[in-house]
C-alpha positions as CSV (number, residue, x, y, z in Angstrom):
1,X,-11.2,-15.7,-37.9
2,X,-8.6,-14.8,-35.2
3,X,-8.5,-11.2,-34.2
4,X,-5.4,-11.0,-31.6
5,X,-7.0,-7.9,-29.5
6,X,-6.0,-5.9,-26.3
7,X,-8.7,-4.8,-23.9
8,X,-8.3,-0.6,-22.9
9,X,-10.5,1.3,-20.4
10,X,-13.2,3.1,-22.4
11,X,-15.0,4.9,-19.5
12,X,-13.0,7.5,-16.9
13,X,-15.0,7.9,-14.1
14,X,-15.1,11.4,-12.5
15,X,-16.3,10.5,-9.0
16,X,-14.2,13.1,-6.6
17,X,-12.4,10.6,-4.3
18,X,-11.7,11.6,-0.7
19,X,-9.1,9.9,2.5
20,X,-10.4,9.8,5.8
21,X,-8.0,11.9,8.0
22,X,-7.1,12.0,11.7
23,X,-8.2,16.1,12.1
24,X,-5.9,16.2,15.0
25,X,-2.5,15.6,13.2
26,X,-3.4,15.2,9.7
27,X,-2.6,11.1,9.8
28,X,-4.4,9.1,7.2
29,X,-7.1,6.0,8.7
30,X,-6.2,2.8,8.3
31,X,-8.0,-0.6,8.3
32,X,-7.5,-3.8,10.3
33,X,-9.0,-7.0,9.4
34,X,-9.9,-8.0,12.5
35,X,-11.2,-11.8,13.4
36,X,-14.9,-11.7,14.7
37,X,-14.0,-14.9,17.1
38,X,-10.6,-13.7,18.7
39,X,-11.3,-10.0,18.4
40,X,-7.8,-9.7,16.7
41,X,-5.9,-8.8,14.1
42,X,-5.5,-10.8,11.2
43,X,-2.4,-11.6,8.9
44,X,-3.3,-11.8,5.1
45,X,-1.7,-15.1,4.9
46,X,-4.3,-16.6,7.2
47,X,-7.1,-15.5,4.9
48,X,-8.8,-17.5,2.4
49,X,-11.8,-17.0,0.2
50,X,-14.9,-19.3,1.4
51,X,-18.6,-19.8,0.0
52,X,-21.3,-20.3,2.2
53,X,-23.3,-23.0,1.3
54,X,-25.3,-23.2,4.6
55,X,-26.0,-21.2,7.7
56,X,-22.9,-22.2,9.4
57,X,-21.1,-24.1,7.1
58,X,-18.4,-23.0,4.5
59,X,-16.5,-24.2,1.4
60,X,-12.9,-22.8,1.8
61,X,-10.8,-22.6,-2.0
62,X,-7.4,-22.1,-3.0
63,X,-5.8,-20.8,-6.1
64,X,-5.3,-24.3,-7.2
65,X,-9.4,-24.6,-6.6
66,X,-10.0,-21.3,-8.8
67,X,-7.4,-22.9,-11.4
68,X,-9.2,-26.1,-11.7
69,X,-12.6,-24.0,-12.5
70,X,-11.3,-21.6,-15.4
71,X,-12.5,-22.3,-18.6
72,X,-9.2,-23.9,-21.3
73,X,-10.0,-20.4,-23.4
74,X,-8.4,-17.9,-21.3
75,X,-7.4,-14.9,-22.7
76,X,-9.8,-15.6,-25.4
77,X,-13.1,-13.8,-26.7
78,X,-15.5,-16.5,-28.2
79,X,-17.8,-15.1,-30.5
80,X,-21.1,-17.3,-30.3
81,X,-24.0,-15.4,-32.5
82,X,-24.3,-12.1,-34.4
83,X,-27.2,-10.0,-33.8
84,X,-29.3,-6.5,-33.8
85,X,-28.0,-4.4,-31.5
86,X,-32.3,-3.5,-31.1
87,X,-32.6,-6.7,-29.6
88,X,-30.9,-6.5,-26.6
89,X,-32.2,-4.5,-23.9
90,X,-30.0,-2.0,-22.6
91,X,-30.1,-3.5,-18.9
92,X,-27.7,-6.5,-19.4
93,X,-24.8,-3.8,-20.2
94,X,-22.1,-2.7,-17.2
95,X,-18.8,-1.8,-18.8
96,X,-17.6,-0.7,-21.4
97,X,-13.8,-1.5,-23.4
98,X,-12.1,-0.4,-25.9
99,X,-10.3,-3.4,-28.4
100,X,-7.1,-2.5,-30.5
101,X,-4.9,-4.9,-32.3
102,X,-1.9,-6.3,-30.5
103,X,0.3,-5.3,-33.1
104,X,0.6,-4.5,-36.8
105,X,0.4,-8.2,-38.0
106,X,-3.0,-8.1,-36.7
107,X,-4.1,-5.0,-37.8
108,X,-5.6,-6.6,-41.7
109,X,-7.8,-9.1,-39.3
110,X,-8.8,-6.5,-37.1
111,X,-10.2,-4.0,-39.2
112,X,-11.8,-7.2,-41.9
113,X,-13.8,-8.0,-38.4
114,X,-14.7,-4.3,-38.0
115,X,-15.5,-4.0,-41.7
116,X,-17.9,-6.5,-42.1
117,X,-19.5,-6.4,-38.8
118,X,-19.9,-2.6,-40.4
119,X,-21.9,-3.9,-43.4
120,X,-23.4,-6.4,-41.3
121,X,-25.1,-3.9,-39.2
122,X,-24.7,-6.6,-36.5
123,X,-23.2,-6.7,-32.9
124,X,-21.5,-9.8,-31.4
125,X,-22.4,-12.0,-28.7
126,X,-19.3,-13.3,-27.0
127,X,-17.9,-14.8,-23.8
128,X,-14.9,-14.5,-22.5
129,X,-12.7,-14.8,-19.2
130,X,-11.5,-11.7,-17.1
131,X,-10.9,-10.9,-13.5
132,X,-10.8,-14.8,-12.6
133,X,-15.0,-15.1,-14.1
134,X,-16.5,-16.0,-17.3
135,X,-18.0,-12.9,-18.7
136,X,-21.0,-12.4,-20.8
137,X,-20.6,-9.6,-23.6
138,X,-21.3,-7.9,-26.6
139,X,-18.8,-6.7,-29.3
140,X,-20.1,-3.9,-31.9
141,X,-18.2,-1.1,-33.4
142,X,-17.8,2.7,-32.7
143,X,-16.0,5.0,-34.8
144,X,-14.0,2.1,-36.4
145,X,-13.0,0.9,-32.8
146,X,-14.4,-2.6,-31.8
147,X,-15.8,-2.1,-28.0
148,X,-16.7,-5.0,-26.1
149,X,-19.4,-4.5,-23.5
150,X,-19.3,-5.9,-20.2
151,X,-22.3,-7.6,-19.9
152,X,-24.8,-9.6,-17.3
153,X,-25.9,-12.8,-17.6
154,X,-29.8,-13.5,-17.7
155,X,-29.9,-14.4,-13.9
156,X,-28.4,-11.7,-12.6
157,X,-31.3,-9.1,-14.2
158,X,-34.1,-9.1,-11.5
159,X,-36.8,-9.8,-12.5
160,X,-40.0,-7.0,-12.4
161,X,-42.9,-8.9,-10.4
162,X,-44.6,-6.6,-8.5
163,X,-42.9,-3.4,-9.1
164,X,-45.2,-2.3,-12.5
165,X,-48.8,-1.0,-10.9
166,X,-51.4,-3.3,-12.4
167,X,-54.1,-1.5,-11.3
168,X,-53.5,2.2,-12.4
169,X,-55.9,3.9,-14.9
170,X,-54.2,6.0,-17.2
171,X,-56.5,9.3,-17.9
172,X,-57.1,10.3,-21.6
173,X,-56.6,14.0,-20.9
174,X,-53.3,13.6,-19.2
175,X,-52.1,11.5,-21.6
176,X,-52.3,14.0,-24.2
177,X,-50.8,16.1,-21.6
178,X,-48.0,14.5,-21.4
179,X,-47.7,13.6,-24.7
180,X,-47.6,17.2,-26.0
181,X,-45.0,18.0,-23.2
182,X,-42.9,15.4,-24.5
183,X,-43.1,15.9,-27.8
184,X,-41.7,19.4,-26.7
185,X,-38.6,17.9,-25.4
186,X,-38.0,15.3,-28.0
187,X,-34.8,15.7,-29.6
188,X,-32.0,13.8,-30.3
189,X,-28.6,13.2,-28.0
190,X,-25.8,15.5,-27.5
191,X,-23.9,14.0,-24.7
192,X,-21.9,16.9,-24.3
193,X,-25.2,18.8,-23.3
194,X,-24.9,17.0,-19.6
195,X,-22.5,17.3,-16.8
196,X,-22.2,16.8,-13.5
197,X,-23.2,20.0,-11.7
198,X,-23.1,18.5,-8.4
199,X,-19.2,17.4,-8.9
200,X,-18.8,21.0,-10.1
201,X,-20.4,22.7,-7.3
202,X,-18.0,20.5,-4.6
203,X,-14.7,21.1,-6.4
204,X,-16.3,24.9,-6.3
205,X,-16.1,24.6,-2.5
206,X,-12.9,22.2,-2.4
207,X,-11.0,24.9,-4.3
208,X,-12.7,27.9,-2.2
209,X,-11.3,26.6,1.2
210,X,-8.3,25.6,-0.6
211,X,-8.1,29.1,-1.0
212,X,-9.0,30.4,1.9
213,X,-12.5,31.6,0.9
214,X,-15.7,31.1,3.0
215,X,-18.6,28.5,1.6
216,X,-21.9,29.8,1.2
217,X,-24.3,27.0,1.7
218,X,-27.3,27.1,-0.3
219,X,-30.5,27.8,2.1
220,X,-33.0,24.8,2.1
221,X,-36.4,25.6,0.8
222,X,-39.6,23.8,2.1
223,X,-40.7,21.1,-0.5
224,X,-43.8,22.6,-2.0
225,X,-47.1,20.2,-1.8
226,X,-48.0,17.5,-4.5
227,X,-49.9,19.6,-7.4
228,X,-52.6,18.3,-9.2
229,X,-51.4,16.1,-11.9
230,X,-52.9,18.2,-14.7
231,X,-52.3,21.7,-13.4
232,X,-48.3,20.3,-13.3
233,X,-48.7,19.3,-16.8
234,X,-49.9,22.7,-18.1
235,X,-47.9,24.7,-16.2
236,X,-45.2,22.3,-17.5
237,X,-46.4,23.0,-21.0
238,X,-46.7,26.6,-20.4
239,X,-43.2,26.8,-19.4
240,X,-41.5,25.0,-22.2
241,X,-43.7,27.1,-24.5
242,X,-42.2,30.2,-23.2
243,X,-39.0,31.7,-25.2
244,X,-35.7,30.5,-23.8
245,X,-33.3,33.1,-22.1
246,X,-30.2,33.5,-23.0
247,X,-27.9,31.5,-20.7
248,X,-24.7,33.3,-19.3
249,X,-21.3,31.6,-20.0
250,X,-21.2,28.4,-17.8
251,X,-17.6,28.9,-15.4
252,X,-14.9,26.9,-15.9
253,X,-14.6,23.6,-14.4
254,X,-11.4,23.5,-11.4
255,X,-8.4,22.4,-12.4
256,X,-7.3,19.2,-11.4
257,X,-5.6,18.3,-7.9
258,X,-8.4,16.6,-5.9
259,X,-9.8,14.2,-7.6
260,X,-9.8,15.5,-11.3
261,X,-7.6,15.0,-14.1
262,X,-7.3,14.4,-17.9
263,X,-9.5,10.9,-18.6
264,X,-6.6,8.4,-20.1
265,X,-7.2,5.5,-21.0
266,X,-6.1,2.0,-18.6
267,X,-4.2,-0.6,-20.7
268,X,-5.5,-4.1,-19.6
269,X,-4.9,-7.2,-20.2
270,X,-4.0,-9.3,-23.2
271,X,-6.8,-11.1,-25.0
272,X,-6.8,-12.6,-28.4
């Protein structure tokens, strides 16, 4: 089965970006890439990519290097096993894309892939080349879209030695603590229940001196000392127990013009 596909951005990312500025006449900072032997500048046509295979000794590559190295399946997603989505942990993900046909000829192969990958209840293993690398990811289906997700490869995971406490006895009473204080959270996901109230809160005081307005900084409050674990799990309990207040109407996020804007989403590259 041949699906030609083209790869889309599925994720905008609303980090607020910022310039470093010259305060005395408003110039933008540039960057100089300076060499560490001669202390000077140098031109981009003198720089080459290198890998450090020892201490002091280095491998330099050309694009005919990088050429010889890519796989003969460029621009191709190779599907290699089909399995439940359960079974692989959540860790090995880092991007996510959107896939749409290339055009209307491959629009009955698209969506017979989508179908039965539906009925399946199965998500794809694949690789596939992109940014100059072999990728490792994982194609599954979301509202009759196929995504492909970025994925790492086993040795790129750290491993967990020594991080776990192996020596930690877990209390019964606690336990059923924090048991009943979860259970009073459990729920299921609304991802349109979080936002990022710190991004708010900075475009807040972007947009105040924007307009002229003073910033009130928030006054710092001395952390409190470590409770007791129980007396923090019952007071926790005793909090969530207590009857919700009404919340008044969250403000309006800014409108766009530093940093923000509508989320579109980035054509990419051809692969099929």
């Amino acid at each position: 089965m041949n699906a030609p596909v083209r790869m889309y951005a599925a994720i905008s990312e609303q980090n607020l970006k910022f310039n470093l500025i010259h305060e005395k006449d408003g110039g933008r900072i540039g960057y100089q890439k300076i060499c560490k032997l001669e202390d000077e500048p140098v031109p981009n046509e003198e720089i080459v990519k290198a890998y450090q295979v020892e201490e002091d000794e280095f491998v330099f590559l050309n694009d005919e290097d990088f050429e010889a190295a890519a796989p003969e399946t460029y621009k191709t997603i190779t599907i290699h096993d089909f399995v439940p989505a359960a079974e692989i942990d959540p860790i090995y993900f880092e991007r996510t894309y959107y896939l749409g046909p290339t055009e209307d000829s491959a629009e009955p192969v698209y969506a017979l892939l989508v179908k039965a990958m539906e009925q399946a209840d199965l998500v794809a293993v694949a690789t596939y080349v992109f940014h100059e690398r072999e990728n490792l990811g994982c194609l599954r289906v979301r509202e009759g879209v196929l995504t492909l997700e970025k994925m790492f490869f086993a040795d790129e995971v750290r491993p967990i030695d020594g991080i776990a406490p192996d020596r930690a006895k877990v209390d019964k009473r606690q336990l059923e603590m924090a048991m009943q204080l979860i259970g009073q959270y459990q729920g299921t996901f609304d991802p349109d229940k979080y936002h990022d109230e710190y991004r708010e809160r900075l475009m807040g005081v972007i947009e105040a001196k924007r307009s002229g307005e003073g910033v009130k900084r928030a006054v710092e409050s001395e952390a409190p000392a470590a409770p007791d674990l129980l007396a923090a799990l019952q007071a926790s309990l005793d909090e969530v127990k207590k009857p919700a207040k009404k919340k008044s109407p969250a403000k309006p996020a800014a409108k766009a013009g530093a940093g923000g804007g509508r989320a579109t989403a980035t054509r990419g590259r051809r692969a099929g």
